[in-house]
VMD Tcl script that draws the C-alpha trace (Angstrom):
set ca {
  {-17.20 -2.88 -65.39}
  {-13.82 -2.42 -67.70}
  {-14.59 -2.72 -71.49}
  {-11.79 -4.30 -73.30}
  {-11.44 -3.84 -76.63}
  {-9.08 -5.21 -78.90}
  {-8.31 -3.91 -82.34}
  {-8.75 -6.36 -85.00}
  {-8.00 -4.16 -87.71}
  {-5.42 -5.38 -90.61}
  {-2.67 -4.43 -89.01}
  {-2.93 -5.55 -85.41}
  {-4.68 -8.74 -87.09}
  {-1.57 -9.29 -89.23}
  {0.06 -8.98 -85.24}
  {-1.67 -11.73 -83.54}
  {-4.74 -10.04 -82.48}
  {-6.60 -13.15 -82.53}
  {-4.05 -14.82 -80.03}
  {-4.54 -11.83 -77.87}
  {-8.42 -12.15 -78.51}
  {-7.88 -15.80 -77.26}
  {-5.63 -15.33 -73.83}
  {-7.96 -12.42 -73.03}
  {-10.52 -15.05 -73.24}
  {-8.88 -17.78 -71.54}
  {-7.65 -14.95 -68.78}
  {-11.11 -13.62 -68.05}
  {-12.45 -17.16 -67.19}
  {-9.62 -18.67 -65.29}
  {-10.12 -15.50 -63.18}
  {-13.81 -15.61 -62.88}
  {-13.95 -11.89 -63.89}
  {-17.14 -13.12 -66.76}
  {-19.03 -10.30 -64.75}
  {-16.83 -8.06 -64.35}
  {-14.92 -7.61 -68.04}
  {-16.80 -7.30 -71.42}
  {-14.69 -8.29 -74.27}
  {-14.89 -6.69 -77.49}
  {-13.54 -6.39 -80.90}
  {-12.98 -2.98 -82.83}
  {-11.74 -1.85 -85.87}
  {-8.55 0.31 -85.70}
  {-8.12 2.89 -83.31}
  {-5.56 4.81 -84.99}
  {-2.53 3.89 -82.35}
  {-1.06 1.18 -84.28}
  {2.37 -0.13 -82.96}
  {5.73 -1.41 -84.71}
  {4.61 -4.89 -83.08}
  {2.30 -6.25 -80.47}
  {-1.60 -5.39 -80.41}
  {-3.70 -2.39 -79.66}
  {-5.86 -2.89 -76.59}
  {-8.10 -0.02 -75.53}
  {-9.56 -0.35 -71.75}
  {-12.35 1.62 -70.97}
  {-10.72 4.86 -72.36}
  {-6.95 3.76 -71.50}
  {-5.05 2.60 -75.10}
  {-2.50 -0.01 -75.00}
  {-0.38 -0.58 -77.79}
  {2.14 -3.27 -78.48}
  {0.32 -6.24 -76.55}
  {2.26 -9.74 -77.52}
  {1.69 -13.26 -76.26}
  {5.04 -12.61 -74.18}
  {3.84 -9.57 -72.82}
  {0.46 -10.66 -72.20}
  {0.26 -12.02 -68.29}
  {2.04 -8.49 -66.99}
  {-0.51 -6.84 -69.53}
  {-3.45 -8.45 -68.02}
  {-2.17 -8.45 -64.31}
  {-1.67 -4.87 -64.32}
  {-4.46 -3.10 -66.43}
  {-7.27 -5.70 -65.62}
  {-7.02 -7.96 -62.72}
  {-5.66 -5.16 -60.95}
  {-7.92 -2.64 -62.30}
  {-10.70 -5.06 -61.62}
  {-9.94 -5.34 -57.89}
  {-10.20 -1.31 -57.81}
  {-13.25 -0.94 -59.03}
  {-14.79 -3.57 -56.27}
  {-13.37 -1.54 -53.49}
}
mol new
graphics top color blue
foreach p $ca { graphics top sphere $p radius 0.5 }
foreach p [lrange $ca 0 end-1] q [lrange $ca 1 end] { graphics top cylinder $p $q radius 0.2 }
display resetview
């Protein structure tokens, strides 16, 4: 199970967190991963970026998550960390 949380603190809010909240959304579903990912908000995590969103799987921080970077974001820390953790 990967717990995804995204920081929705004033700063990563003032960023676009709730587009990220959105495509993670979007992402999870298209995928079919409902079982497999739990999405979560959190308050700031202290790791606050020039620009993009904090993203904070299980205990891996991401910083700097944009709409532009968000399909290599999500193919590489979830759908491929997904497929990991089912083999």
């Amino acid at each position: 199970m990967l717990i995804v949380q995204i920081c929705v603190g004033s700063s990563c809010h003032l960023k676009g967190s709730e587009d990220i909240v959105n495509l993670l959304r979007e992402a999870v579903e298209e995928h079919g991963l409902e079982d497999e990912v739990v999405l979560m908000g959190s308050f700031c995590t202290g790791k606050c970026n020039r620009e993009g969103v904090t993203v904070q799987i299980n205990d891996d921080v991401h910083t700097g998550v944009t709409r532009e970077s968000f399909k290599e974001f999500f193919q590489k820390n979830i759908l491929d960390a997904a497929e990991r953790e089912r083999t």
